[in-house]
C-alpha angles and dihedrals in degrees: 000000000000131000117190102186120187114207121217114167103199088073103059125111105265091029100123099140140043085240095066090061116043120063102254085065109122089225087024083128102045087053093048083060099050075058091057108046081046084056106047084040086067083047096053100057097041084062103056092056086050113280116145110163123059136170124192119199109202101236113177132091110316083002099231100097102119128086104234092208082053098056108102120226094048074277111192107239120223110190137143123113104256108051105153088230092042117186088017092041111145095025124130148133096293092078135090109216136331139239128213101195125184086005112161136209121281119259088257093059129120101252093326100168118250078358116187144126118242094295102031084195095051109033131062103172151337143196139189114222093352088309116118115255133210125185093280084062105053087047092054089073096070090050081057096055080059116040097231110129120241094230093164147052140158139201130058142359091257092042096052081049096050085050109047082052081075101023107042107198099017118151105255120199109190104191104165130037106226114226093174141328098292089028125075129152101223134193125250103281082235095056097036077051106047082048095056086054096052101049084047096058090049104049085046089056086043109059096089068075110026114119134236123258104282096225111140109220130245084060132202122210112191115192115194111190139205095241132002104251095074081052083064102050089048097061097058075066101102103247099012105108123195114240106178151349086283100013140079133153143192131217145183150108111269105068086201088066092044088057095047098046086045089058109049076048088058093049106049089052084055099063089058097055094052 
């Protein structure tokens, strides 16, 4: 049984600052091992309901934080900072479920900690068939390609409920209450931890029932920005169509194709910020 889990880090117990999670933090690394434990934590209890093969892609930032030696479950490691499927990279039919693990609120969220959506300077919000998406639903899309249910997530209150919009049903861990955006109440990491492991362990035991990514198709993906300039570059993207001075969306009937368009989308923005 297969395991694909995609990392995030804002969303870990503990997480509170953009400092704690980018390399030139002064604790960057004590708080890329609360992720891991928080990761292996999700592997550990996959294991005990019968999981035995699991592959972690690196998610966050430059997407190359973990210590392959530390992953549980003799886990493969997918990491490096351009992948063309990005934060779902790795991911097909041949598995079994997947975990979104330390996942965070959109950037159009209520006082979701470290909130954003994929390119925190460009993007101001999105929304799938007219439902806000974070991060957890735009990646459900891929899940959907592939017909392999989306059965956990971890982080905060706003980010399990952004989630279970796209994944009914999905095992959600909330292990931090979110004040603000730099502010967040979290759990114990050994009890966020013994919880993960938990969740994991059930939604494993449950996928004889899990459902499938509730995602109607043809799908419309609406993209709102922070100037109009990014809404420009997005419409040189084929099928994304600009639909105002700040909007564009993309539609169609293949999510694969949404993702993929979302994400070059994504990347060229990108360029102009930096």
């Amino acid at each position: 049984m297969k395991v694909f889990i995609s990392s995030d880090m804002e969303g870990t117990a503990g997480v509170v600052d953009w400092d704690h999670v980018t390399a030139r933090g002064p604790r960057y690394e004590y708080f890329v091992d609360l992720l891991t434990a928080e990761i292996n934590a999700s592997i550990d209890g996959a294991r005990r309901a019968g999981a035995t093969e699991f592959l972690v892609n690196d998610s966050h930032s430059t997407m190359a934080n973990l210590r392959p030696d530390a992953l549980a479950g003799d886990a493969s490691y997918l990491s490096g900072r351009y992948k063309p499927m990005y934060m779902m990279e790795g991911l097909d039919a041949s598995f079994d479920a997947v975990f979104f693990v330390s996942y965070h609120g959109s950037m159009g969220s209520d006082a979701s900690t470290l909130s954003h959506t994929y390119h925190p300077a460009a993007i101001a919000e999105v929304t799938i068939n007219g439902v806000v998406a974070g991060e957890s639903g735009i990646n459900a899309l891929v899940a959907l390609a592939y017909g392999v249910p989306v059965v956990l997530v971890t982080g905060d209150a706003t980010t399990a409920l952004e989630t279970e919009a796209f994944c009914p049903g999905i095992q959600r861990v909330v292990v931090k209450e979110s004040v603000s955006r730099f502010a967040a109440s979290s759990l114990h990491p050994e009890r966020a931890r013994a919880l993960i492991c938990e969740a994991a362990c059930l939604a494993i035991a449950s996928l004889p029932t899990a459902r499938q990514v509730a995602i109607a198709l043809p799908a419309t993906v609406q993209l709102r920005f922070k100037s109009s300039d990014y809404a420009e570059l997005a419409s040189r993207i084929a099928g994304c169509e600009r639909t105002g001075t700040l909007g564009a969306q993309l539609a169609g009937d293949d999510p694969l194709e949404l993702y993929r368009a979302f994400i070059s989308v994504v990347l060229l923005c990108r360029g102009l910020t930096e």
